[in-house]
C-alpha positions as CSV (number, residue, x, y, z in Angstrom):
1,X,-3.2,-6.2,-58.2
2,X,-3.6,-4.1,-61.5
3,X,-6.8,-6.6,-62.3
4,X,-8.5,-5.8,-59.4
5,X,-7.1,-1.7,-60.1
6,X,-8.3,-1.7,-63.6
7,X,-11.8,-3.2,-62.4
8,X,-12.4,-0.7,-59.6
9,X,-11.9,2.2,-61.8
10,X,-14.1,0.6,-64.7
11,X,-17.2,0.5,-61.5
12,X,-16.7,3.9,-60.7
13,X,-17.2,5.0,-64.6
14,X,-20.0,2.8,-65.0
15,X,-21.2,4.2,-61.7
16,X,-20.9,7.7,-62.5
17,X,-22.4,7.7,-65.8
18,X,-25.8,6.2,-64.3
19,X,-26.1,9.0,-61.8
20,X,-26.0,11.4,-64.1
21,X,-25.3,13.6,-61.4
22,X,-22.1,16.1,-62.3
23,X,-21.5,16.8,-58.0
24,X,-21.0,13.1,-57.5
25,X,-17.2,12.4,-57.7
26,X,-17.8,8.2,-57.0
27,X,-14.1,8.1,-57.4
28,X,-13.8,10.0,-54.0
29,X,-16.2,7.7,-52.2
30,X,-14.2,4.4,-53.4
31,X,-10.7,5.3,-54.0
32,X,-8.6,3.8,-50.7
33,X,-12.1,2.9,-49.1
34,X,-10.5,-0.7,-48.6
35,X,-7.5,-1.8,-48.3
36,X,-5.4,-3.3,-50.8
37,X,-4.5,-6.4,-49.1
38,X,-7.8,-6.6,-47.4
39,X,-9.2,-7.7,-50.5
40,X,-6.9,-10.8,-50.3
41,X,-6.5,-11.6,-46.9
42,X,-10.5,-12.1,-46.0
43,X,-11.8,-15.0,-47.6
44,X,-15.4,-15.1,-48.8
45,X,-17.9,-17.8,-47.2
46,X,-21.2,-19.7,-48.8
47,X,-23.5,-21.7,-46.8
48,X,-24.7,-25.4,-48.4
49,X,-27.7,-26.6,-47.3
50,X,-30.2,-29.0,-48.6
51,X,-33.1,-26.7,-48.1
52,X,-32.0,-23.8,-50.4
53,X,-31.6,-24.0,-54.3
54,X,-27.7,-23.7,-54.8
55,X,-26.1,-22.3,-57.4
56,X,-23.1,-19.8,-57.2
57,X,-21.3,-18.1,-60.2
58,X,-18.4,-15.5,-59.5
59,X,-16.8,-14.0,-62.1
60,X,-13.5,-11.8,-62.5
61,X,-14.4,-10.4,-58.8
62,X,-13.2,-9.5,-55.1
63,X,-15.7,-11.3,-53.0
64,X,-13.0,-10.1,-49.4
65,X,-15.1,-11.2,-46.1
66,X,-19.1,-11.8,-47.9
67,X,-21.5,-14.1,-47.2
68,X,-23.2,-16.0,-49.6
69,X,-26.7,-18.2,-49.5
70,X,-28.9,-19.6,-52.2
71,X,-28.5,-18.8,-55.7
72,X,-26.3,-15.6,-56.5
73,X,-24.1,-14.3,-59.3
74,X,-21.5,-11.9,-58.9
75,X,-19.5,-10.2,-62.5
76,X,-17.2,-7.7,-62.3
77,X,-18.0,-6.6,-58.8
78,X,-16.3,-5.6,-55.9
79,X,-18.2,-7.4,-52.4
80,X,-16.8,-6.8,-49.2
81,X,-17.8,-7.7,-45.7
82,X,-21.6,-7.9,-46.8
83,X,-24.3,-10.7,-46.5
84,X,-25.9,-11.7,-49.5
85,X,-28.8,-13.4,-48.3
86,X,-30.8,-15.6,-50.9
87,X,-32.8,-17.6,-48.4
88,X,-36.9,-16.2,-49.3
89,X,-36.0,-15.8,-53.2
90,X,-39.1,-16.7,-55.0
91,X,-38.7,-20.4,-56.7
92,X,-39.9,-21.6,-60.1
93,X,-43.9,-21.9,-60.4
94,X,-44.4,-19.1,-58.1
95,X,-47.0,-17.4,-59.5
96,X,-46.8,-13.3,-58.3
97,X,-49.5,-10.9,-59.5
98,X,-48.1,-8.0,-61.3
99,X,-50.7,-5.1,-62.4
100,X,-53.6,-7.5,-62.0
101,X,-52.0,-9.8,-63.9
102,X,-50.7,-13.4,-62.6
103,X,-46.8,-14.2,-63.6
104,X,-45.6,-17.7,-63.0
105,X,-41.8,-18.1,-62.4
106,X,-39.9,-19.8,-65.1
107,X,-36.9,-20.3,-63.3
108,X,-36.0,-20.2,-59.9
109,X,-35.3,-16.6,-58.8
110,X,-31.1,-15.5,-58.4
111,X,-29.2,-12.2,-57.0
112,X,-27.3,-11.0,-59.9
113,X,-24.6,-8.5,-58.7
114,X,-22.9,-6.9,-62.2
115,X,-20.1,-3.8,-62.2
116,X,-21.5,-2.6,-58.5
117,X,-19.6,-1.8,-55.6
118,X,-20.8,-2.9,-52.0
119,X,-19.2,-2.6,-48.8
120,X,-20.6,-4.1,-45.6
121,X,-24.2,-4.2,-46.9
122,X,-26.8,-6.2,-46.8
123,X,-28.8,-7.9,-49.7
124,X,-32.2,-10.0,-48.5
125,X,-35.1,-10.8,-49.3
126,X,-36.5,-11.1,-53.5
127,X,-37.0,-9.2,-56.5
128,X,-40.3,-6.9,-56.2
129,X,-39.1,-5.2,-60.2
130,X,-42.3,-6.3,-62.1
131,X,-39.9,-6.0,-64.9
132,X,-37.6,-8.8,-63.8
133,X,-39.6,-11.3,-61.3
134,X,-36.8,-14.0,-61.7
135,X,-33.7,-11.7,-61.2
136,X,-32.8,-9.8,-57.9
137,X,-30.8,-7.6,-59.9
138,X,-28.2,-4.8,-58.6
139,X,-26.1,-3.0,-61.3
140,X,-24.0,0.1,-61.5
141,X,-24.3,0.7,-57.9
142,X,-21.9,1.7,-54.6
143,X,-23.5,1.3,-51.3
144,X,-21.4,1.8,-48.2
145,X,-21.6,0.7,-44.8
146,X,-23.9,-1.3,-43.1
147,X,-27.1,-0.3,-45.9
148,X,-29.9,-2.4,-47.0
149,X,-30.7,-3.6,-49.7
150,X,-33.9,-5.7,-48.9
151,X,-36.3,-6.8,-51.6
152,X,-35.4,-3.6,-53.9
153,X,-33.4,-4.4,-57.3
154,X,-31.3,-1.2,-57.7
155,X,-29.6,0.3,-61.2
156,X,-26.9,3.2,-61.2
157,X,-28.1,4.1,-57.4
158,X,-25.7,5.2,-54.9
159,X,-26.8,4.0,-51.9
160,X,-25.2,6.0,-48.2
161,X,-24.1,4.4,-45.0
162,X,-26.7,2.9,-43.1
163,X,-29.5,3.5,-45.9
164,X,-32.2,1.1,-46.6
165,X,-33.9,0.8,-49.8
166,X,-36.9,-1.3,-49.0
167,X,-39.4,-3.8,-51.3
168,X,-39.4,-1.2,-54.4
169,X,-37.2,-0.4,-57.1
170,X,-34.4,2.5,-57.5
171,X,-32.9,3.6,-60.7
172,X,-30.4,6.7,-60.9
173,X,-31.3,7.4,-57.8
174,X,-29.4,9.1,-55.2
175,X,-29.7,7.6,-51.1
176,X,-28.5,10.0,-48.7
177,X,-26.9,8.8,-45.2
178,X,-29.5,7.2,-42.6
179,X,-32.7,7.6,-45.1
180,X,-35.5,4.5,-45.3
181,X,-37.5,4.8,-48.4
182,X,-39.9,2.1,-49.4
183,X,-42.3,4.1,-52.2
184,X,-42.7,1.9,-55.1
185,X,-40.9,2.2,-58.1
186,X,-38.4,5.3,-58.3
187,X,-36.2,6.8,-61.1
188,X,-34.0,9.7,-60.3
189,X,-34.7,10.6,-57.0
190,X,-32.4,12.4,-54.5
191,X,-33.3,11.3,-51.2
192,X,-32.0,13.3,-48.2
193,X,-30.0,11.8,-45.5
194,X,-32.4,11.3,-42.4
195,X,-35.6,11.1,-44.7
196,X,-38.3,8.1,-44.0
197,X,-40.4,7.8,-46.6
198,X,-43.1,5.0,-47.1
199,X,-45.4,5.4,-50.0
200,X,-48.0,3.1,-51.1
201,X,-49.3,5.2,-54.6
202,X,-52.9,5.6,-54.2
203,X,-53.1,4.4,-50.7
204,X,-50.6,6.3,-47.9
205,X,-47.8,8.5,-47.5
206,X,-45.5,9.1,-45.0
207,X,-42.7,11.2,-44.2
208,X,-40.5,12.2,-41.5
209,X,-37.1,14.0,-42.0
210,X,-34.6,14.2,-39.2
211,X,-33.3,17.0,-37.8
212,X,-29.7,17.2,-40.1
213,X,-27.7,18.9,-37.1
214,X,-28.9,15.9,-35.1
215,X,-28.5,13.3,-37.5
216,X,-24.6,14.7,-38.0
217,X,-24.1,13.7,-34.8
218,X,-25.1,9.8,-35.1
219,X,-23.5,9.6,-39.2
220,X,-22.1,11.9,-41.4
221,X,-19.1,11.4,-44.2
222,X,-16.0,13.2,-43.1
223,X,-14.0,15.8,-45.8
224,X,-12.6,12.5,-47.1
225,X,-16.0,11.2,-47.7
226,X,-15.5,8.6,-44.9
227,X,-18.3,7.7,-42.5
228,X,-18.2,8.7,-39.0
229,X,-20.5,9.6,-35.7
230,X,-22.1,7.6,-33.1
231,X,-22.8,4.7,-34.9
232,X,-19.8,4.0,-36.8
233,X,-18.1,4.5,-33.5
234,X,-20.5,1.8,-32.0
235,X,-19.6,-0.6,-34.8
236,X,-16.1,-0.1,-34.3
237,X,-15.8,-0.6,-30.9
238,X,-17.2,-4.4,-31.2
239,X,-15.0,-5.3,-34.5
240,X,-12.6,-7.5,-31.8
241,X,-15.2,-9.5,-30.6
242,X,-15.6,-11.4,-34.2
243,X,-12.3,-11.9,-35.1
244,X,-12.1,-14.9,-33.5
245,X,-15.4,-15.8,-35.3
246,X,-13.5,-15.3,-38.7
247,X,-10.4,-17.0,-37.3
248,X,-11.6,-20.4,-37.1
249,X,-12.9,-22.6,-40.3
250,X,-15.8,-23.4,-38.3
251,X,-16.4,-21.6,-34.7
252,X,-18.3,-23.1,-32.2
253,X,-21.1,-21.9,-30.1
254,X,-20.5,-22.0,-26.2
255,X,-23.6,-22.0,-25.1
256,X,-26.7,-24.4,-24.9
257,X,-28.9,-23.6,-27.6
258,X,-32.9,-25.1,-27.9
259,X,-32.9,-27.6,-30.7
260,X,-35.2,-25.5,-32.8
261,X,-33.4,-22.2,-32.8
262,X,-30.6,-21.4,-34.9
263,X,-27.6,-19.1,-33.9
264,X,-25.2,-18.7,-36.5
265,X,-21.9,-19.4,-35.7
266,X,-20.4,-16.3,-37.5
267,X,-22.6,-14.5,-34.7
268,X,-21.6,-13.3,-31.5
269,X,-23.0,-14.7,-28.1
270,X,-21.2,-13.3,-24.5
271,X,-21.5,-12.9,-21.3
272,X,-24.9,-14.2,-19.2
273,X,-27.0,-15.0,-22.7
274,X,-30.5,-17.3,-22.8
275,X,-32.3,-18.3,-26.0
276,X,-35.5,-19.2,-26.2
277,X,-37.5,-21.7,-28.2
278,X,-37.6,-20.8,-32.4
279,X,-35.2,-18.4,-32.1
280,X,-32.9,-16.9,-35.2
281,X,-29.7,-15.2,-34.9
282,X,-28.2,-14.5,-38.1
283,X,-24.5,-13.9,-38.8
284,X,-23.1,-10.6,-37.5
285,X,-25.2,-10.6,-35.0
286,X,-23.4,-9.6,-31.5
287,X,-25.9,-10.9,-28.3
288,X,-24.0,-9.6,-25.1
289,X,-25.9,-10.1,-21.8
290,X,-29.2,-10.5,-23.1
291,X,-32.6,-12.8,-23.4
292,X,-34.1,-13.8,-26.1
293,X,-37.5,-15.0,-25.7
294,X,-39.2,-17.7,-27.7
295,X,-40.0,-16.8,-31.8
296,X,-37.5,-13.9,-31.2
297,X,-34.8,-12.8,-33.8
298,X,-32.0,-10.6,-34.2
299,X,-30.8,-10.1,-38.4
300,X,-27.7,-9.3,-39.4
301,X,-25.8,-6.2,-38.2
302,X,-27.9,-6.0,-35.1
303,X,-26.8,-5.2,-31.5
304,X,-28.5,-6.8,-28.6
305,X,-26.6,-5.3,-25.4
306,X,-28.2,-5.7,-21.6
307,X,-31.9,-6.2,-22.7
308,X,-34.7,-8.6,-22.7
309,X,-37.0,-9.8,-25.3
310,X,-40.1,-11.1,-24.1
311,X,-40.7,-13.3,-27.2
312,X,-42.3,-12.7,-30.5
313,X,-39.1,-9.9,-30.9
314,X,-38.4,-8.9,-34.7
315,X,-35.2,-7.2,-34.7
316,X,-34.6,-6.0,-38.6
317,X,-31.7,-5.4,-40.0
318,X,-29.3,-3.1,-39.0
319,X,-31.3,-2.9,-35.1
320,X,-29.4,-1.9,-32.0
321,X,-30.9,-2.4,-28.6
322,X,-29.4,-1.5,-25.7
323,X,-30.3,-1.7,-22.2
324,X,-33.5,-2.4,-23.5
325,X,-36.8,-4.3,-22.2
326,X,-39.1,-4.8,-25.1
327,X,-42.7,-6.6,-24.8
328,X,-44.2,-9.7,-26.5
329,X,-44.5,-8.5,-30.4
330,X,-42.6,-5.8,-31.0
331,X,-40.8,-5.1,-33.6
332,X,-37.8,-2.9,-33.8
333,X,-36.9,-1.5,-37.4
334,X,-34.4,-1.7,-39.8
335,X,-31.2,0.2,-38.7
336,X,-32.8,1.6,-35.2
337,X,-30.9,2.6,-32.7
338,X,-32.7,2.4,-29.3
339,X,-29.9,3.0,-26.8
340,X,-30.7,3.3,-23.0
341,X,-27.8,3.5,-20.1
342,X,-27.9,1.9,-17.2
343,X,-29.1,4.6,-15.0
344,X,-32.5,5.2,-17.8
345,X,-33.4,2.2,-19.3
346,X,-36.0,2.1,-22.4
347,X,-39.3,-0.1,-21.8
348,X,-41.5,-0.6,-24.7
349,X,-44.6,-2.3,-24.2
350,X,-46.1,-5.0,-25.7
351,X,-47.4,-4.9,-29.8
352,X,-45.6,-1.6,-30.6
353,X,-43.9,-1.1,-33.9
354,X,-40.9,1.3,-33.5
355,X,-40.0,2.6,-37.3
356,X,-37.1,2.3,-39.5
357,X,-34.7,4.3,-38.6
358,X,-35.7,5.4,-35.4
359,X,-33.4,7.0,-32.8
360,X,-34.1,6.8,-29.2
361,X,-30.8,8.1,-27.2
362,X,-32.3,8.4,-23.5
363,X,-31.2,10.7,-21.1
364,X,-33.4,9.7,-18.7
365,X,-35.8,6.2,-18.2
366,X,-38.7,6.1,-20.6
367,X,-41.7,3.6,-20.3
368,X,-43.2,3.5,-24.2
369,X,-47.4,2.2,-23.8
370,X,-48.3,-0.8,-25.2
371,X,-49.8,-0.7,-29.0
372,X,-48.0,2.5,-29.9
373,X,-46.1,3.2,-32.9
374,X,-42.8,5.1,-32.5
375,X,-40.6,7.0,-35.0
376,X,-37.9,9.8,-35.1
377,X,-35.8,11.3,-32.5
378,X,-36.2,10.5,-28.6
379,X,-34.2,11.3,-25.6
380,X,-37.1,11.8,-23.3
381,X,-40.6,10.8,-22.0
382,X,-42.0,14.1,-23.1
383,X,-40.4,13.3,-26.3
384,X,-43.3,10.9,-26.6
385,X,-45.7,13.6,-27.4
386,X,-44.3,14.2,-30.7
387,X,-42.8,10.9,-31.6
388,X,-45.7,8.4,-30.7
389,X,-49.3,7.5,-31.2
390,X,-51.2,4.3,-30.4
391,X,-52.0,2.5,-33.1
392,X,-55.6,1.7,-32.3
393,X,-55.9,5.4,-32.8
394,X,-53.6,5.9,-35.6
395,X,-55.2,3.3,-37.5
396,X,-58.9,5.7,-37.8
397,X,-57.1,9.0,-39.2
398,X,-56.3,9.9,-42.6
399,X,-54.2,12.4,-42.0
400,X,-51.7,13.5,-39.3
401,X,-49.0,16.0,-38.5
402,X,-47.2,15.6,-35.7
403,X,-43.9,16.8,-34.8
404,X,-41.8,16.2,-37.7
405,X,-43.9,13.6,-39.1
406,X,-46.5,13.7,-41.6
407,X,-49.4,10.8,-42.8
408,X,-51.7,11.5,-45.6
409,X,-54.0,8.8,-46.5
410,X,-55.7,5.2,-45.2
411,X,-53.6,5.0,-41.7
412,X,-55.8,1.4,-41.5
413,X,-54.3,0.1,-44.3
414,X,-50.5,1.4,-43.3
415,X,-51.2,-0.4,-39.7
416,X,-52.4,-3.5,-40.9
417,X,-50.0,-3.9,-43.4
418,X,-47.1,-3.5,-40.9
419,X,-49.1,-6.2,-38.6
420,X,-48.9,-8.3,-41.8
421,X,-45.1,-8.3,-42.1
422,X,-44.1,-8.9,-38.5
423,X,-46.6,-11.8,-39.2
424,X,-44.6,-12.9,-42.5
425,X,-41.2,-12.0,-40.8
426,X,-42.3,-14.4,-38.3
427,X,-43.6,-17.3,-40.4
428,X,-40.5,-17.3,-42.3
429,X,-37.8,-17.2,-39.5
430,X,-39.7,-20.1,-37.6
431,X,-41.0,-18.2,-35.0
432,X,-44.4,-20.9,-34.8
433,X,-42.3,-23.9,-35.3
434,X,-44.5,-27.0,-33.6
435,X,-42.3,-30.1,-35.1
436,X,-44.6,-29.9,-38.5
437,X,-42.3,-29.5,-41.6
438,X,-45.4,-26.2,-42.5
439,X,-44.2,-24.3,-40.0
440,X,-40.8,-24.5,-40.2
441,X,-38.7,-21.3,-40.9
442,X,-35.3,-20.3,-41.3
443,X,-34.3,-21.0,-37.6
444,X,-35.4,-24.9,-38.3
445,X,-34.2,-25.0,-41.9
446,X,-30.7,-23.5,-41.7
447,X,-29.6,-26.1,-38.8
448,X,-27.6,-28.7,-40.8
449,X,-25.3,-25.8,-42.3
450,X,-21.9,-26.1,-43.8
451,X,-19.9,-23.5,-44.6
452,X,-17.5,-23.4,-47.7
453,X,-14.8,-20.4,-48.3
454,X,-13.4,-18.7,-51.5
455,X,-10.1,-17.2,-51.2
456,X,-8.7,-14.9,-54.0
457,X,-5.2,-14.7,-55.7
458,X,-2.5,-13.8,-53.0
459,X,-0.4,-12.2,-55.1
460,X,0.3,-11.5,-59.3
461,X,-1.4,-9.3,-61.4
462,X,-4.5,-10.9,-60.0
463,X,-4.4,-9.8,-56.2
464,X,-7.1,-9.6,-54.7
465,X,-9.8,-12.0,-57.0
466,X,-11.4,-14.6,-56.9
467,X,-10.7,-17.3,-59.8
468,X,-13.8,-17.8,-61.8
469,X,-16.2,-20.6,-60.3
470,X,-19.7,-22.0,-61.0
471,X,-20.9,-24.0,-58.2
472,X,-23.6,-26.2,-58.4
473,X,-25.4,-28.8,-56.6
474,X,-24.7,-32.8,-56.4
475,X,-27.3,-34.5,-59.3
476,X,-28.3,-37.9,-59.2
């Protein structure tokens, strides 16, 4: 294991020095984080499929429990547990317009993961660095549990549990615990734990900071710069049900499934479960007593616990629902937590958009209107006073303070270009699928899947790698 030794301490030092903060001690973030024979006791998996480009490099790595898909390449990096997800990567002859200017693609686009640390995170969508349109790039950086990296090449960032970094670009930046930031391109920024911030320059701003006594609650890092609170906890407590998942080369689904959905079958389907028509579950997924509705989807890392989608259901990254009835077309953000009981369910109407990063712990039953948007911290109806507005009405203001939320700028703009995401988002997971090869999506295209796994060195100097491989795809 003195390989894998030597390379973790060579990340940290590479990792420290792009900071460039002196209170940062990476070292105390990393060191005994995982466990030594975790790294070569998980093996690492890659999906083949004839619908994405394939090409996979790993070099002189520990790649312990990932998934791979599409084109990636991973140098002197340690990977674990994460989802590195290459499926909407742009492909050669894209052209992308970059400061009024058009850019065609020389190459198809790749993830390139170089001297970075990740743990449990996700990595999805493409490159949106004007610099690097080809390359998906994240260097120099340690991101802990259960972030997201989604469409944002990152350089000597460090990036907190359950953080998203979202369609910009971070360099020397600083993510705290539980912040969503998607504000163009940033250098040097400290961003403090609870913060949502979404900034289109010359267009919008938004910003809402929760309350850090509350927040402490749901995560925090412990005097051993460990994560803990509620939703650690939650995670924790569902860690059994996949290890039969992991246990078997390739698991099987129990249940009937629509020939045009897609549940992966590293996700997690119990007790009384229906799927609809043009439906995607991605892996890590955990469904428990639940219905999804046609064109719905649940990404990775989401929780979907006693509740019913009524179809058209975008659940982002990260989401939990539970004991939950959500309308036709809403869409629950990245890393959400909307947790109801039994006794006080949560029912959100049709067409509402509930923000990144939102928490709604009820205490009692709440009924959210339809066409509202919803953000920060909820345990109550009267909550909703300071923690909704409809969106009809939102979208004619150009400024707003309310509660701990503040909008400056063209709200019409902000609205419709959430409505054309969910849009996107839906396009691309399948969600209109009518038998036509245009409207297929990644519930249609992932179905004839195989899964292949890497296994590192068991023991030697080498513990805990993976040998060197370039895989490629079968030519003619």
């Amino acid at each position: 294991m003195k390989q894998l030794n030597n390379l973790i301490k060579d990340i940290v030092n590479r990792i420290t020095a792009n900071l460039r903060e002196p209170d940062m001690k990476v070292g105390e973030y990393v060191d005994g984080l995982i466990p030594h024979d975790s790294h070569s006791i998980y093996y690492a998996f890659y999906a083949l499929t004839t619908e994405h480009p394939l090409s996979f490099q790993f070099t002189h790595s520990s790649l312990a429990g990932t998934y791979f898909l599409g084109k990636c390449e991973v140098e002197l990096s340690v990977v674990y547990k994460s989802d590195i997800r290459g499926d909407e990567l742009k492909k050669k002859g894209t052209v992308v317009k970059v400061n009024g200017a058009d850019l065609e693609l020389f190459q198809d686009e790749r993830i390139s993961i170089r001297h970075s640390f990740l743990v449990k995170t996700l990595v999805h969508n493409n490159s949106h660095d004007a610099e690097n349109v080809e390359i998906f790039r994240i260097l120099n950086t340690l991101s802990l549990h259960y972030a997201n990296i989604h469409g944002t090449s990152v350089e000597g960032c460090y990036i907190a549990p359950f953080a998203t970094v979202d369609l910009c670009t971070c360099r020397n930046c600083i993510v705290g615990d539980f912040s969503y930031v998607q504000a163009g391109d940033l250098s040097g920024e400290r961003i403090e734990p609870g913060r949502i911030w979404i900034r289109q320059p010359g267009v919008f701003e938004l910003n809402y900071q929760h309350d850090r006594n509350v927040l402490d609650k749901f995560i925090s890092m412990d005097a051993n710069k460990r994560p803990k609170g509620v939703f650690m906890d939650f995670c924790e407590s569902h860690k059994a049900d996949f290890e039969p998942v992991y246990n078997a080369a390739q698991p099987e689904i129990s249940q009937e499934i629509p020939d045009t959905s897609f549940v992966s079958h590293y996700s997690v389907l119990k007790g009384d479960c229906a799927v609809g028509e043009n439906v995607l579950v991605a892996q890590r997924a955990f469904i428990d007593n639940s219905r999804l509705g046609d064109g719905s989807n649940a990404q990775e890392n989401c929780y979907i616990i006693n509740s019913n989608y009524e179809g058209m259901n975008v659940t982002a990254h990260g989401g939990k629902v539970i004991n939950c009835d959500l309308g036709r077309k809403t869409f629950t953000g990245f890393n959400s937590f909307l947790h109801g009981t039994e006794d006080a369910r949560v029912k959100v109407g049709r067409n509402c958009v509930i923000m990144p990063h939102t928490i709604i712990d009820a205490v009692e039953a709440i009924e959210i209107p339809d066409g509202s948007l919803v953000w920060g911290y909820i345990r109550t109806q009267e909550d909703l006073k300071n923690n909704t507005i409809a969106l009809e009405e939102f979208s004619k203001r150009n400024s707003l303070s309310l509660g701990r939320m503040s909008f400056t700028g063209d709200a019409e703009a902000f609205v419709n270009g959430f409505a054309h995401r969910i849009e996107h988002i839906l396009e691309e997971n399948g969600a209109y699928f009518d038998g036509s090869p245009e409207t297929a999506g990644h519930a249609q295209k992932t179905q004839e899947v195989s899964y292949n796994t890497v296994q590192a060195y068991m023991g030697g100097e080498y513990k805990g790698l993976c040998p060197t491989m370039l895989i490629k795809p079968l030519t003619h």
